[in-house]
C-alpha positions as CSV (number, residue, x, y, z in Angstrom):
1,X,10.2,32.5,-15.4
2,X,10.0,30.5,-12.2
3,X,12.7,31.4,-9.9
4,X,14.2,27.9,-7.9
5,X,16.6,27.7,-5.2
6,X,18.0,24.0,-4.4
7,X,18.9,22.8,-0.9
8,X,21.5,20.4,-0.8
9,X,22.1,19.8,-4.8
10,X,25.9,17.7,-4.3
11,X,24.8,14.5,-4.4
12,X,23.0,12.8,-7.4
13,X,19.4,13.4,-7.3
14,X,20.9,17.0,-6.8
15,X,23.1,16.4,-10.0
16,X,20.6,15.4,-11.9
17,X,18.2,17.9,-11.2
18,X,20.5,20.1,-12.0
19,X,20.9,19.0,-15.3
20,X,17.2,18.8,-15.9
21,X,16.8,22.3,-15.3
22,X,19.6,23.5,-17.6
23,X,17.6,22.7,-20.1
24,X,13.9,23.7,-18.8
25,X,13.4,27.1,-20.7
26,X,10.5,28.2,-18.1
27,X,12.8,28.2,-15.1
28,X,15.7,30.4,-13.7
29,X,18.3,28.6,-11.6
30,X,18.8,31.3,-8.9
31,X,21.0,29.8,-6.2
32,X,22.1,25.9,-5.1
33,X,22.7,25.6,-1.3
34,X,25.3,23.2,0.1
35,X,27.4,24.3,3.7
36,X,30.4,21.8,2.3
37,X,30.6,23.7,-0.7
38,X,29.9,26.8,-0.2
39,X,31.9,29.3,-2.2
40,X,32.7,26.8,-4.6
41,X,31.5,26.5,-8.9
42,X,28.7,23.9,-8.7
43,X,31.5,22.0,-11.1
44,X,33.3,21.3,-8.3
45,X,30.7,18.8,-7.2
46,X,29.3,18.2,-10.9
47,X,32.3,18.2,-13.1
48,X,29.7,17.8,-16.5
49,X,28.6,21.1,-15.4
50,X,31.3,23.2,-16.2
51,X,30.0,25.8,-18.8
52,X,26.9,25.2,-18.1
53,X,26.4,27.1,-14.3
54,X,27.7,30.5,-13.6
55,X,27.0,30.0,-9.8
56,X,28.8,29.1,-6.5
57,X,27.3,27.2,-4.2
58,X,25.7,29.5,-1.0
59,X,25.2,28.9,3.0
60,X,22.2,30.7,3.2
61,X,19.3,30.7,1.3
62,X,17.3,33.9,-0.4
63,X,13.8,32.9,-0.1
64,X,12.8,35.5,-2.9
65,X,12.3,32.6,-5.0
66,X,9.1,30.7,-6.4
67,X,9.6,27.0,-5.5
68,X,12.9,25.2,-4.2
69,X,13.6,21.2,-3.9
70,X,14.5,19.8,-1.5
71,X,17.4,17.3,-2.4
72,X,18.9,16.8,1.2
73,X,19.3,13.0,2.8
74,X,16.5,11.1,4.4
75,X,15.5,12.4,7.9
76,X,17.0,15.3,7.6
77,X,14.6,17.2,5.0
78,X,11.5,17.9,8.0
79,X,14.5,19.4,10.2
80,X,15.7,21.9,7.5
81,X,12.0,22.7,7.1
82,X,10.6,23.5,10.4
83,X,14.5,25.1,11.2
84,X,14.5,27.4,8.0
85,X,10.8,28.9,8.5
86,X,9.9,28.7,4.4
87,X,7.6,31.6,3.0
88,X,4.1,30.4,2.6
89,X,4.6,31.0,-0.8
90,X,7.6,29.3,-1.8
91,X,6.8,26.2,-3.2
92,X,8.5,23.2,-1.9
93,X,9.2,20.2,-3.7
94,X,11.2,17.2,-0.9
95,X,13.0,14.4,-2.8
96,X,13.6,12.6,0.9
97,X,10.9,10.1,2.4
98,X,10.7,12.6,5.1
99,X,6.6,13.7,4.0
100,X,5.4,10.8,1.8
101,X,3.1,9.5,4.2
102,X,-0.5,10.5,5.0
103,X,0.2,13.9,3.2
104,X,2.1,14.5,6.8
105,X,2.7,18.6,7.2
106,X,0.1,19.6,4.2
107,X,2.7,17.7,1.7
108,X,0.9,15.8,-1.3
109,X,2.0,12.9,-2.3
110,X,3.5,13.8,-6.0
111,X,2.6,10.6,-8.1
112,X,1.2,12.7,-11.1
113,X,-0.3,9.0,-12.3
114,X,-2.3,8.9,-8.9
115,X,-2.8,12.3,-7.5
116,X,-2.4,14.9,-10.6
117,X,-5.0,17.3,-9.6
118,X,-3.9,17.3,-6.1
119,X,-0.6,18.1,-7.1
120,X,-1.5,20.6,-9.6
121,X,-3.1,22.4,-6.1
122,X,-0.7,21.9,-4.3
123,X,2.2,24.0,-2.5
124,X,4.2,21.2,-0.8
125,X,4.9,18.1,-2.9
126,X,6.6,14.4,-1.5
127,X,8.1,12.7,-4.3
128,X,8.0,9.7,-4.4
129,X,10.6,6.8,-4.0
130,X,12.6,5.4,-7.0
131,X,11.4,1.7,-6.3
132,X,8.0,3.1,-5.1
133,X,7.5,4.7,-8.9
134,X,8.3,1.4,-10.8
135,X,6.6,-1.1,-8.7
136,X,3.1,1.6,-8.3
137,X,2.9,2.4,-11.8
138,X,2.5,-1.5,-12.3
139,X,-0.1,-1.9,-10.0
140,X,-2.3,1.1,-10.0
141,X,-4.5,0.1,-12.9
142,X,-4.9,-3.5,-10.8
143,X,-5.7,-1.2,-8.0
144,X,-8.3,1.0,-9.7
145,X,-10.4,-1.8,-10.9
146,X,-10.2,-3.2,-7.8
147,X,-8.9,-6.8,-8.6
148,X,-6.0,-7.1,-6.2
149,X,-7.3,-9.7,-4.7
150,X,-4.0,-11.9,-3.9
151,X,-0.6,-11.4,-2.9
152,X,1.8,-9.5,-4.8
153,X,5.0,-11.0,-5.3
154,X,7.7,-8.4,-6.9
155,X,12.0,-8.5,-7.3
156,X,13.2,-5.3,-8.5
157,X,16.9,-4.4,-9.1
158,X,18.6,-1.4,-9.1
159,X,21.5,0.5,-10.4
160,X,24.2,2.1,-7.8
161,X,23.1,5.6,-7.8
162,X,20.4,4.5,-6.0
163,X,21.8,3.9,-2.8
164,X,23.8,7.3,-3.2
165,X,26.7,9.3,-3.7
166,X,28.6,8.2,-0.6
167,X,30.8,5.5,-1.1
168,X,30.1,2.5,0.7
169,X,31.2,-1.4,0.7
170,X,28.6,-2.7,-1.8
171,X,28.7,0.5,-4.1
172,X,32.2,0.2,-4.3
173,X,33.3,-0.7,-8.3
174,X,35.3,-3.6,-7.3
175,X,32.4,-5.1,-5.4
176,X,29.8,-4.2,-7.7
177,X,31.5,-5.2,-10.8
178,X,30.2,-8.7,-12.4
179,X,28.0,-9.0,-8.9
180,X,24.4,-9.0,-7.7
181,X,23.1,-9.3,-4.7
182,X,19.7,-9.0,-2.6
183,X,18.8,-6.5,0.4
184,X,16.5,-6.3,2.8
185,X,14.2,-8.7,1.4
186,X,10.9,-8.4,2.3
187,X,11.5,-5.2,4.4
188,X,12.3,-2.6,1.9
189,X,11.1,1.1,3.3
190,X,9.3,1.5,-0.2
191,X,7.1,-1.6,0.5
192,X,4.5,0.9,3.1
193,X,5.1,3.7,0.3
194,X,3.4,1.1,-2.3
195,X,0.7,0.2,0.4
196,X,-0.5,3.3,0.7
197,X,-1.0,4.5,-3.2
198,X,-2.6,0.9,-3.3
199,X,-4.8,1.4,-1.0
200,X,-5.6,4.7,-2.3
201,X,-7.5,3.2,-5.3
202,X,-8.6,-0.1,-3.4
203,X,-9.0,0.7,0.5
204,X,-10.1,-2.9,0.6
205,X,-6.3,-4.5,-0.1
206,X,-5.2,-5.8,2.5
207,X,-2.7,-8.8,0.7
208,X,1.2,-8.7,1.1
209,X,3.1,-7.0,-1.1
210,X,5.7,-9.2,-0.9
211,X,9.0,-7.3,-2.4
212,X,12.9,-8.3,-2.8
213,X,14.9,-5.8,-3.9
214,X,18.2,-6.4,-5.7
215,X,21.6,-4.1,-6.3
216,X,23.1,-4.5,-10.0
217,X,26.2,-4.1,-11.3
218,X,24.9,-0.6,-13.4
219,X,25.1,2.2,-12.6
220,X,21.3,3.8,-13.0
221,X,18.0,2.1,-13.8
222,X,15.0,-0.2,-12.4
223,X,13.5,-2.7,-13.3
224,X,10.6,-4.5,-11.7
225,X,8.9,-8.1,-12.6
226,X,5.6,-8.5,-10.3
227,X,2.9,-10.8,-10.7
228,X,-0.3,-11.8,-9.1
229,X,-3.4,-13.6,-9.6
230,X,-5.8,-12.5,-12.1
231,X,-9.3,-13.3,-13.6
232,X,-8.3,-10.9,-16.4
233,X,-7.2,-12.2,-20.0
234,X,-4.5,-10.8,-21.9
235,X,-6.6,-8.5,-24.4
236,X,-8.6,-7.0,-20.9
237,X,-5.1,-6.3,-19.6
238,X,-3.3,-4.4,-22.0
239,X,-6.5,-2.8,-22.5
240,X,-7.0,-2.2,-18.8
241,X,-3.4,-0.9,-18.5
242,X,-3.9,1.6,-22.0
243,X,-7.0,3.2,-20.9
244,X,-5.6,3.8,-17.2
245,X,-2.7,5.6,-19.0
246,X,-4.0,7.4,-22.2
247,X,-3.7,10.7,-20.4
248,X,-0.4,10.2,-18.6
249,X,2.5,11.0,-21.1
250,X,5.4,9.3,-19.8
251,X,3.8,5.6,-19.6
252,X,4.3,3.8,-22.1
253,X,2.1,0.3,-22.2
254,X,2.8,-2.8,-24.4
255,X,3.1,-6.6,-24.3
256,X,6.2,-6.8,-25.7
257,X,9.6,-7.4,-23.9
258,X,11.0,-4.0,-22.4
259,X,14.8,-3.4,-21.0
260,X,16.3,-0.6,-19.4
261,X,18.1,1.4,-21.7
262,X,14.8,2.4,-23.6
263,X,14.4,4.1,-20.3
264,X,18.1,5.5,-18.9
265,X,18.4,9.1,-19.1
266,X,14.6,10.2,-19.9
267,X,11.7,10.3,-17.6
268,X,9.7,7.6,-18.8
269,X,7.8,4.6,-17.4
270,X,7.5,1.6,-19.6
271,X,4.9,-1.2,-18.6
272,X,4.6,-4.9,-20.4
273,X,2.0,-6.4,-19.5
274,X,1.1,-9.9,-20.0
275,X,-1.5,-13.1,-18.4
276,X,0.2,-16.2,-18.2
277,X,-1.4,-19.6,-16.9
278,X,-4.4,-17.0,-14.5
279,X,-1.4,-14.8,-13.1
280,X,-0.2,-11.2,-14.4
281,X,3.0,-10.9,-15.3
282,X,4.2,-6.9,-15.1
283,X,7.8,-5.6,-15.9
284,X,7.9,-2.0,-15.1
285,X,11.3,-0.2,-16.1
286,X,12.5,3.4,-14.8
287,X,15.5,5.6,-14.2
288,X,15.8,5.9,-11.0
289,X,17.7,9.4,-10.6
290,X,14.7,10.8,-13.5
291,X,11.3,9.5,-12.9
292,X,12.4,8.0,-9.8
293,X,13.5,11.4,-8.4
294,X,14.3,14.1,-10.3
295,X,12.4,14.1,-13.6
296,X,9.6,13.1,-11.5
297,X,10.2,16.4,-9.0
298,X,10.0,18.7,-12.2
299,X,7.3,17.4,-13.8
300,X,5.2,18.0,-10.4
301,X,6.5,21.0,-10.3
302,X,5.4,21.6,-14.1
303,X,1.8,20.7,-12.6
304,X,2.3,22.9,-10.2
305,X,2.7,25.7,-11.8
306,X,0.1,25.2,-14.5
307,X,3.1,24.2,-17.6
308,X,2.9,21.6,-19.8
309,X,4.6,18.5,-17.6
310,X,6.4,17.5,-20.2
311,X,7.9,20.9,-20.3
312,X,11.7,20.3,-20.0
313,X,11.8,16.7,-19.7
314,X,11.4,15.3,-23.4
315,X,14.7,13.5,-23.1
316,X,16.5,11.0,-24.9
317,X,17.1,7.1,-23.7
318,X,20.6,6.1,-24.3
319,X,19.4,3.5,-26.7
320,X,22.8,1.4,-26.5
């Protein structure tokens, strides 16, 4: 069994990776750190838990244990780690932006479509962003056949949970009911995140990626619609898009119309993919608390420790 501690497992990404691992039968859930909760049922931050956890939360952590995630806001992650003096052979899995970029402190970045046998190598892992996920997974393929030639013009929305457990005025339900809105247009954080998986595969991009990012009135899920110019026709893109992806479980390919809910609650990535008048057209759909955190954090640490990834995370979409 891999023995995992969690730092900081209140919030939702620590929610949900709690739940994930309830029912991941190679793991053993041996403490959840939290200094607001301390001493109290993880329940009392998780009320869907009750039954499930025997455990408290703890103010200290006992490092005896195989990997722990990191589930702590952004900025503060790199502080907990150079503060807390991790064994060198703990594993460490950070859900903050804190090491995604230029595998900062040894950390790899842990986009199992991009790097899988780094991470597989690896002993610190970066997840990667919720919006990052979606909107890379559309244009790695583009990437790797190095035809990103243009500007990349993307709008993505996103459910509430995304912007956190903390109660502010646009995730308020009053505000959020029957509402949309954009924010920070053009100068999303996850827009350098892209860049740099892009340029992984195609070091010769240097286009815009030119991304507006939207709140919905829902509670979890992305969706993406991207396009760009493209010399490819519709049979070369799907067929691009399948091969890039035969070996990568969670993606799902077609050129059919895709929605959210065939996504919510499971850690898959659906891709349609279609050429319209020289341009492809991409909508990439996620959840953002599963593949866009933490379904995405257990499968690379599945790699990590040489299990199946799929190994705990064959979950079911709502569906309605």
């Amino acid at each position: 069994m891999i023995n995992v501690g969690v730092v900081g497992g209140t919030g939702f990404t620590g929610g949900e990776l709690l739940r994930i691992l309830s029912g991941h039968p190679e793991t053993k859930l041996n403490w959840v750190y939290s200094r607001t909760y301390a001493g109290k049922p993880l329940h009392s931050a998780h009320d869907d838990l009750e039954g499930i956890w025997d455990l408290a939360f703890v103010d200290k952590c006992d490092w005896n244990v195989d990997v722990v995630f990191l589930c702590l806001p952004h900025e503060t992650a790199k502080n907990f780690v150079e503060s807390e003096h991790i064994p060198e052979g703990v594993k460490i899995i950070d859900l903050s932006r804190d090491y995604r970029f230029n595998e900062e402190g040894g950390f790899i970045y842990g986009l199992p479509e991009l790097n899988k046998e780094k991470i597989k190598k690896a002993s610190k892992i970066a997840n990667p962003g919720c919006f990052a996920t979606s909107i890379q997974l559309a244009l790695l393929p583009l990437a790797f056949h190095k035809v990103l030639n243009h500007d990349v013009q993307v709008t993505g929305v996103t459910g509430s949970t995304g912007a956190g457990k903390g109660l502010s005025a646009t995730t308020h339900f009053t505000w959020r009911t029957s509402n949309a809105s954009v924010y920070k247009a053009l100068k999303h954080q996850h827009i350098q995140e892209i860049f740099q998986s892009v340029h992984q595969l195609q070091p010769s991009f240097e286009k815009r990626i030119n991304f507006v990012p939207m709140r919905g009135n829902f509670t979890r899920g992305i969706l993406a619609s991207i396009y760009t110019d493209t010399t490819w026709t519709a049979e070369e893109a799907l067929s691009n898009y399948q091969a890039y992806y035969a070996d990568h479980p969670f993606v799902r390919v077609t050129n059919q119309p895709i929605d959210m809910k065939q996504v919510v609650n499971t850690n898959l990535v659906r891709i349609s993919v279609n050429v319209i008048d020289g341009q492809i057209h991409l909508v990439s759909v996620i959840d953002n608390l599963t593949k866009g955190a933490s379904g995405q954090a257990v499968q690379n640490m599945n790699l990590v420790f040489g299990l199946d990834e799929k190994t705990g995370l064959n979950l079911k979409s709502i569906g309605y």
